[in-house]
N, CA, C and O atoms as a GROMACS GRO file, in nm:
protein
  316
    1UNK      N    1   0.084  -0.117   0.000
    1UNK     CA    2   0.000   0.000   0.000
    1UNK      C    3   0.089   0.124   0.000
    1UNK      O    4   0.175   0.144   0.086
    2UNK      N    5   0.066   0.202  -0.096
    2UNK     CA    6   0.140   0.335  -0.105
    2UNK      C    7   0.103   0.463   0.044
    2UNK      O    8   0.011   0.485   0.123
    3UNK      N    9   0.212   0.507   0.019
    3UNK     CA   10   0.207   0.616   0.143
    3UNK      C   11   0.088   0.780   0.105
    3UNK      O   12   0.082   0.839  -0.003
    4UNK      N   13   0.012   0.814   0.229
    4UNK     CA   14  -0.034   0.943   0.158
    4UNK      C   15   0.056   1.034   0.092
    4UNK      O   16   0.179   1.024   0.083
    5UNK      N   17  -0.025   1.128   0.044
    5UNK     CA   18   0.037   1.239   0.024
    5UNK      C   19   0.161   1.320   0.087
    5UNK      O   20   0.277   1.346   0.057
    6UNK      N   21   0.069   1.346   0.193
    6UNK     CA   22   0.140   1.427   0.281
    6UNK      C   23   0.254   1.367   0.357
    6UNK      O   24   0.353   1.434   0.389
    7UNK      N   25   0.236   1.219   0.389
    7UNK     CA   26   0.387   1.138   0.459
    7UNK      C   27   0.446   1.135   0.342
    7UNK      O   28   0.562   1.170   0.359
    8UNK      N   29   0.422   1.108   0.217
    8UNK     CA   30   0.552   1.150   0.100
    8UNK      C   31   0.609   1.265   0.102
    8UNK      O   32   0.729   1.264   0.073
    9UNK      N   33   0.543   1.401   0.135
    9UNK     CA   34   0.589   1.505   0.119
    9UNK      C   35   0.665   1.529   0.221
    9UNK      O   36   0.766   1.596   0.202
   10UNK      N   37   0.629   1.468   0.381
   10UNK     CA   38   0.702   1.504   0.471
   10UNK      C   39   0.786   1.445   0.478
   10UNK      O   40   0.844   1.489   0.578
   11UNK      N   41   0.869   1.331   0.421
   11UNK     CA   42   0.952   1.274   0.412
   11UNK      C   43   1.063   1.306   0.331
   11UNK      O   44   1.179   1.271   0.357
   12UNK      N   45   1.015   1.392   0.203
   12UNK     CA   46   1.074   1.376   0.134
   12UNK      C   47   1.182   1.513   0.132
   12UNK      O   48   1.193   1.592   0.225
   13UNK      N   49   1.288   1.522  -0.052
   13UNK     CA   50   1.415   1.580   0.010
   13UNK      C   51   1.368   1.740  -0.032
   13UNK      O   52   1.249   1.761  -0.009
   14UNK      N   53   1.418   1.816  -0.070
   14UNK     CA   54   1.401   1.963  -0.145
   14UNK      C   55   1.354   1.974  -0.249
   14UNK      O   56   1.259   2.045  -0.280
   15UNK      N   57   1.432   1.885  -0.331
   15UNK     CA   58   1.419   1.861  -0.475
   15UNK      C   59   1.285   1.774  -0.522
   15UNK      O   60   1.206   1.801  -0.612
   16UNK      N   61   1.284   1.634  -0.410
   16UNK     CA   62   1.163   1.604  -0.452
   16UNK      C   63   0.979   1.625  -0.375
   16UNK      O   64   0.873   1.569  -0.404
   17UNK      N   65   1.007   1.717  -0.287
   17UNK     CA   66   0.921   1.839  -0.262
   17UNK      C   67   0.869   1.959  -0.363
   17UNK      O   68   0.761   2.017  -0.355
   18UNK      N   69   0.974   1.981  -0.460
   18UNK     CA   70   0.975   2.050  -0.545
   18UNK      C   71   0.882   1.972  -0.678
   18UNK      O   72   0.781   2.025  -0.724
   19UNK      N   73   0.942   1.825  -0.733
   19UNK     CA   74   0.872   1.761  -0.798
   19UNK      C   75   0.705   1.720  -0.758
   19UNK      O   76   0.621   1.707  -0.847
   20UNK      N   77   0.680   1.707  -0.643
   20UNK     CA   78   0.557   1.716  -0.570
   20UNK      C   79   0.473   1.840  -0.592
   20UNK      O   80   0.363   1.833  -0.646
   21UNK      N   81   0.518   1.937  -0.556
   21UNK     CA   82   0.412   2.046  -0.569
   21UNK      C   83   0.392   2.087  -0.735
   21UNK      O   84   0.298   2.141  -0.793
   22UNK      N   85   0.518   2.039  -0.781
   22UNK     CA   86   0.504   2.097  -0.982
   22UNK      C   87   0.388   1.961  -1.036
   22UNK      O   88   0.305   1.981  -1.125
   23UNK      N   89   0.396   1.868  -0.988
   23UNK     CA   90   0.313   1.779  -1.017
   23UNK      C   91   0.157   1.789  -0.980
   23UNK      O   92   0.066   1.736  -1.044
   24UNK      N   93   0.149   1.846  -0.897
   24UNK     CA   94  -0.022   1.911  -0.801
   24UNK      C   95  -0.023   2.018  -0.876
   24UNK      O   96  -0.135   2.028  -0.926
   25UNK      N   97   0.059   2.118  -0.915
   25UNK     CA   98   0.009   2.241  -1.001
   25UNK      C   99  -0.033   2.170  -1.142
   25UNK      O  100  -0.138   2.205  -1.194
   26UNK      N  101   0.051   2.066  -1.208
   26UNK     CA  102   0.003   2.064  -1.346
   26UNK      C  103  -0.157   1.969  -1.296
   26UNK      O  104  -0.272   2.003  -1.323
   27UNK      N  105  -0.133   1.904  -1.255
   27UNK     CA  106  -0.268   1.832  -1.248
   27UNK      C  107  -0.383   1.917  -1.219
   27UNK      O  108  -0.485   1.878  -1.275
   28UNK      N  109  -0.396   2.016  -1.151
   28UNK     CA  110  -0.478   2.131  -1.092
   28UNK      C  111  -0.479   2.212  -1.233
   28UNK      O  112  -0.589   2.230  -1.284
   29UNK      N  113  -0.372   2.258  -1.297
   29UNK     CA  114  -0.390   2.292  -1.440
   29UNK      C  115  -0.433   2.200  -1.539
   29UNK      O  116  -0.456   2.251  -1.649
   30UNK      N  117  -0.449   2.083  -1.530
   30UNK     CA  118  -0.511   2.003  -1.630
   30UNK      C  119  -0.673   2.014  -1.605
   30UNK      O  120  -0.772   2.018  -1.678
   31UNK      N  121  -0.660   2.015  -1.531
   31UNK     CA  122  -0.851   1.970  -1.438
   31UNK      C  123  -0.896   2.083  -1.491
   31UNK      O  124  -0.996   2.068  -1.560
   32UNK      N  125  -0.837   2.236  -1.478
   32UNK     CA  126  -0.894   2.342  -1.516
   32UNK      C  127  -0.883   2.324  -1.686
   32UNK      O  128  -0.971   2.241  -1.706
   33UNK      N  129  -0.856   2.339  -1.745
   33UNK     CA  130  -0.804   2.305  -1.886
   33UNK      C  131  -0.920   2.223  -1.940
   33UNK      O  132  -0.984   2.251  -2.042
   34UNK      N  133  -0.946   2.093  -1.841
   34UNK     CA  134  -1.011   2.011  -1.875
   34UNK      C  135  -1.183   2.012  -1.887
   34UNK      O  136  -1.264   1.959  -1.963
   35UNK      N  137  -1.193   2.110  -1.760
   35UNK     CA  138  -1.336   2.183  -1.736
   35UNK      C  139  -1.365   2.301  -1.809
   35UNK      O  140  -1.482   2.333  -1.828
   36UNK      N  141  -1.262   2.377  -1.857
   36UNK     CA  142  -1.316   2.489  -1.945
   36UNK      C  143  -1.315   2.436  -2.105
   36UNK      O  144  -1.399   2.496  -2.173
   37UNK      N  145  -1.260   2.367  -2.155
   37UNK     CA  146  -1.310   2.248  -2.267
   37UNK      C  147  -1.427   2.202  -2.230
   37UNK      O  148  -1.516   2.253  -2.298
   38UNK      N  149  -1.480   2.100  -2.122
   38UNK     CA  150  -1.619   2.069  -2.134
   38UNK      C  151  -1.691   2.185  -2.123
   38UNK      O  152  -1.792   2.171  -2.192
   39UNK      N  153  -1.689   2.291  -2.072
   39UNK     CA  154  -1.762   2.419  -2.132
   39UNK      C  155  -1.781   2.479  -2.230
   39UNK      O  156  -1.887   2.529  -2.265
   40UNK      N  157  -1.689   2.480  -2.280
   40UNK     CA  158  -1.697   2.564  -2.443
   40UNK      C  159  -1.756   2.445  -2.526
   40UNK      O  160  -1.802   2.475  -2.636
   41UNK      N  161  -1.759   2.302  -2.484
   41UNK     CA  162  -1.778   2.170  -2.592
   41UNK      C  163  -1.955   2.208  -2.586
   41UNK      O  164  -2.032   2.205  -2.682
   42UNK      N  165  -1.999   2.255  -2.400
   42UNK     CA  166  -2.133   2.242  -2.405
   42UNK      C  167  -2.205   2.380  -2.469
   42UNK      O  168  -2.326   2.387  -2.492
   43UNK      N  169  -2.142   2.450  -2.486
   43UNK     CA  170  -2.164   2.633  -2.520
   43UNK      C  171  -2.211   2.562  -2.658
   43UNK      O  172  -2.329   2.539  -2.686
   44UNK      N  173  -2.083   2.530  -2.750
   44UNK     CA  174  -2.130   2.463  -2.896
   44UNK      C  175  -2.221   2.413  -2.925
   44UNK      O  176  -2.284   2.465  -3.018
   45UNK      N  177  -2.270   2.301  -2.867
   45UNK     CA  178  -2.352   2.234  -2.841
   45UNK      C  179  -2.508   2.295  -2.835
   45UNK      O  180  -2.610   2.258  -2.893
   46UNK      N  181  -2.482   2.411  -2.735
   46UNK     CA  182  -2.589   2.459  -2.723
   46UNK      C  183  -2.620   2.582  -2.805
   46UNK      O  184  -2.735   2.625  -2.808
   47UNK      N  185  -2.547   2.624  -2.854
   47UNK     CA  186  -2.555   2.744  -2.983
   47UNK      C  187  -2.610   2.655  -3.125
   47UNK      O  188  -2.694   2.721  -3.184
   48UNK      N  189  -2.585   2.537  -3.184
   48UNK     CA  190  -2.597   2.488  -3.249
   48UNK      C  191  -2.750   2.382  -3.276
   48UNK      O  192  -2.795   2.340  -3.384
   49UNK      N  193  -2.805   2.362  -3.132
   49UNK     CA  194  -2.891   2.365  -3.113
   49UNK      C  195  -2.989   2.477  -3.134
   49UNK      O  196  -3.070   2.469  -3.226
   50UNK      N  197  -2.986   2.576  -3.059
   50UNK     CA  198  -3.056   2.709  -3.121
   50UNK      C  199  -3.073   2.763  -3.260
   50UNK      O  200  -3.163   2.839  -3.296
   51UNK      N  201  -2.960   2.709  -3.347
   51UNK     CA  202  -2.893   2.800  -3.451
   51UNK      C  203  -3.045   2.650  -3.543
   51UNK      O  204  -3.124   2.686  -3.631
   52UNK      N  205  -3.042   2.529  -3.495
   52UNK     CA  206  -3.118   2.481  -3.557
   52UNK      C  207  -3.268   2.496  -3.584
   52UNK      O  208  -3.335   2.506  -3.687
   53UNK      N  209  -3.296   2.493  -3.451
   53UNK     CA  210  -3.429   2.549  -3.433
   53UNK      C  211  -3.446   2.661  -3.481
   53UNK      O  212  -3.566   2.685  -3.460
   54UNK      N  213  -3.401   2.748  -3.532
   54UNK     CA  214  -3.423   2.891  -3.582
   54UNK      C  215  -3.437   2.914  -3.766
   54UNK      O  216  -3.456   3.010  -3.841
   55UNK      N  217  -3.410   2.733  -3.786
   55UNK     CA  218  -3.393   2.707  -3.929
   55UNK      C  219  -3.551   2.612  -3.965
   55UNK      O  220  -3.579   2.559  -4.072
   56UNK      N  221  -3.629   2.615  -3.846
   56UNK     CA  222  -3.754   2.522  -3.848
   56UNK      C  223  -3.841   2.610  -3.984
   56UNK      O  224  -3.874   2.728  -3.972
   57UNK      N  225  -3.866   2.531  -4.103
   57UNK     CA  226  -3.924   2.593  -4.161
   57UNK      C  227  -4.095   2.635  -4.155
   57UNK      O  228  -4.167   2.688  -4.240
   58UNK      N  229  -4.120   2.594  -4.038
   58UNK     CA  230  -4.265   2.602  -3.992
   58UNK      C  231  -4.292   2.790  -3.894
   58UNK      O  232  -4.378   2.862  -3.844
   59UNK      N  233  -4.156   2.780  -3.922
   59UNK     CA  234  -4.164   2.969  -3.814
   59UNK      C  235  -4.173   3.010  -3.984
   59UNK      O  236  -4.139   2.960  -4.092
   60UNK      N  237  -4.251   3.146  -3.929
   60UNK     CA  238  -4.202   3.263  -4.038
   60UNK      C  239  -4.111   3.339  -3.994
   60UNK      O  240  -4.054   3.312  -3.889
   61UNK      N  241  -4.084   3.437  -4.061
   61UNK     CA  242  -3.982   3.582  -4.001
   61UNK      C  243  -4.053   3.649  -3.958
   61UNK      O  244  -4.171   3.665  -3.989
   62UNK      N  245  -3.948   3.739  -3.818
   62UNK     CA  246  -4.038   3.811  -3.786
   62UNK      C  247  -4.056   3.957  -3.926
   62UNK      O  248  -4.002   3.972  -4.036
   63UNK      N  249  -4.166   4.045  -3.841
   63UNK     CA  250  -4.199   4.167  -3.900
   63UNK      C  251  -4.250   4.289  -3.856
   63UNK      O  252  -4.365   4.304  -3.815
   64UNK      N  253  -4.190   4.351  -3.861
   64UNK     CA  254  -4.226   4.492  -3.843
   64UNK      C  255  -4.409   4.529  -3.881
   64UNK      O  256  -4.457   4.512  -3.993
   65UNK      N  257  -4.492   4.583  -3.755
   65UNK     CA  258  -4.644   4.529  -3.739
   65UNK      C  259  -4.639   4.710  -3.748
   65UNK      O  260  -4.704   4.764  -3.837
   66UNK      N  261  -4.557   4.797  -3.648
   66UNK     CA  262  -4.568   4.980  -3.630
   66UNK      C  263  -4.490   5.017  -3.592
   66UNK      O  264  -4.452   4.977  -3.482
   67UNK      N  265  -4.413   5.125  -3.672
   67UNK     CA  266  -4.324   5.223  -3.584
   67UNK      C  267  -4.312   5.324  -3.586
   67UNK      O  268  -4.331   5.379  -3.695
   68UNK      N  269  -4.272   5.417  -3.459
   68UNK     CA  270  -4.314   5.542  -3.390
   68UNK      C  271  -4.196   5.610  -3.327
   68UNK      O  272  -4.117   5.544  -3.258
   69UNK      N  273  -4.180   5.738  -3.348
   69UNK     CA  274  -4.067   5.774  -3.252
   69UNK      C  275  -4.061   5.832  -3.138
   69UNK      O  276  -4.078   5.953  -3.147
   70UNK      N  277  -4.046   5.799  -3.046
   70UNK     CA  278  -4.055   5.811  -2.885
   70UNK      C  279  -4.036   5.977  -2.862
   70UNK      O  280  -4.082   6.053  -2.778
   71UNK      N  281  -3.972   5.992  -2.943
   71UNK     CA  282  -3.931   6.132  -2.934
   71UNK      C  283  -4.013   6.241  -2.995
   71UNK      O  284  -3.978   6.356  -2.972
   72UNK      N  285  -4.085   6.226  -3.047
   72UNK     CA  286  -4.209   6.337  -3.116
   72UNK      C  287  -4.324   6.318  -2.999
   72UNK      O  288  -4.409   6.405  -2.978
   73UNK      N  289  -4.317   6.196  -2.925
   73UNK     CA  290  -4.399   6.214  -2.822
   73UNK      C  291  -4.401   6.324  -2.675
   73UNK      O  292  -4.481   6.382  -2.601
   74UNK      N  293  -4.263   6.302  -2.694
   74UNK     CA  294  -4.244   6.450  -2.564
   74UNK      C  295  -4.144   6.479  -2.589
   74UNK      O  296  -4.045   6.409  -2.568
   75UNK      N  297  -4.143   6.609  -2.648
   75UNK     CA  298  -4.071   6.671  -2.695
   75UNK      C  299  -3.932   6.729  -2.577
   75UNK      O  300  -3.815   6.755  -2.608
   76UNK      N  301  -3.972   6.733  -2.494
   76UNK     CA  302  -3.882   6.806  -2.319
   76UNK      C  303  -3.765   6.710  -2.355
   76UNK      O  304  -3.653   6.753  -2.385
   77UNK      N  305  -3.786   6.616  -2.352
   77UNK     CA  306  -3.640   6.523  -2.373
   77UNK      C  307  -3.540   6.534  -2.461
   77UNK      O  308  -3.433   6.474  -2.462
   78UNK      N  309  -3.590   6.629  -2.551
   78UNK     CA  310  -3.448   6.712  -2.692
   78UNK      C  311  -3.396   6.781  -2.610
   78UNK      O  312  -3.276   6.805  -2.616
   79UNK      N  313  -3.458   6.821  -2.534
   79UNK     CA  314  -3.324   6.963  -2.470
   79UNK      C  315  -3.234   6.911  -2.411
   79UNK      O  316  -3.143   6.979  -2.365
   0.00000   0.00000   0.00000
C-alpha cells in the first residue's frame, strides 16, 4: 500500500518536494483546462442547437407590425 500524500511530502528531500508540488500544479492545471473544454464543448452544443431550431421551416420571419418615434412624443427630452 502506497504512502499518503502528505507522509511523502514530509519525508521527502528539497528537490523532490519540489517535484511534488510541480506535479499538483500541473494536475490542478489540467482539471482546469479540462473543465473549461467541457464548457466551451457544451456552449457549442448549445448554440448549435438554437442555430437549428431557428432554421424550423414552420416559423415565419419576424416583421415589423408599427413604428413610432418616442421622441415626437415629448418633446422636453431634446433639450
Amino acid at each position: 500500500m502506497s504512502e499518503s500524500w502528505p507522509d511523502r511530502f514530509e519525508k521527502a528531500g528539497l528537490l523532490e518536494r519540489a517535484g511534488l508540488l510541480g506535479g499538483g500544479a500541473v494536475r490542478l492545471l489540467a482539471n482546469a483546462i479540462d473543465k473549461g473544454l467541457d464548457r466551451a464543448a457544451a456552449i457549442a452544443v448549445d448554440a448549435k442547437q438554437a442555430f437549428d431550431r431557428e432554421l424550423d421551416p414552420n416559423m415565419t420571419d419576424a416583421r415589423v407590425l408599427e413604428e413610432w418615434d418616442d421622441r415626437a412624443d415629448n418633446p422636453a427630452d431634446d433639450a
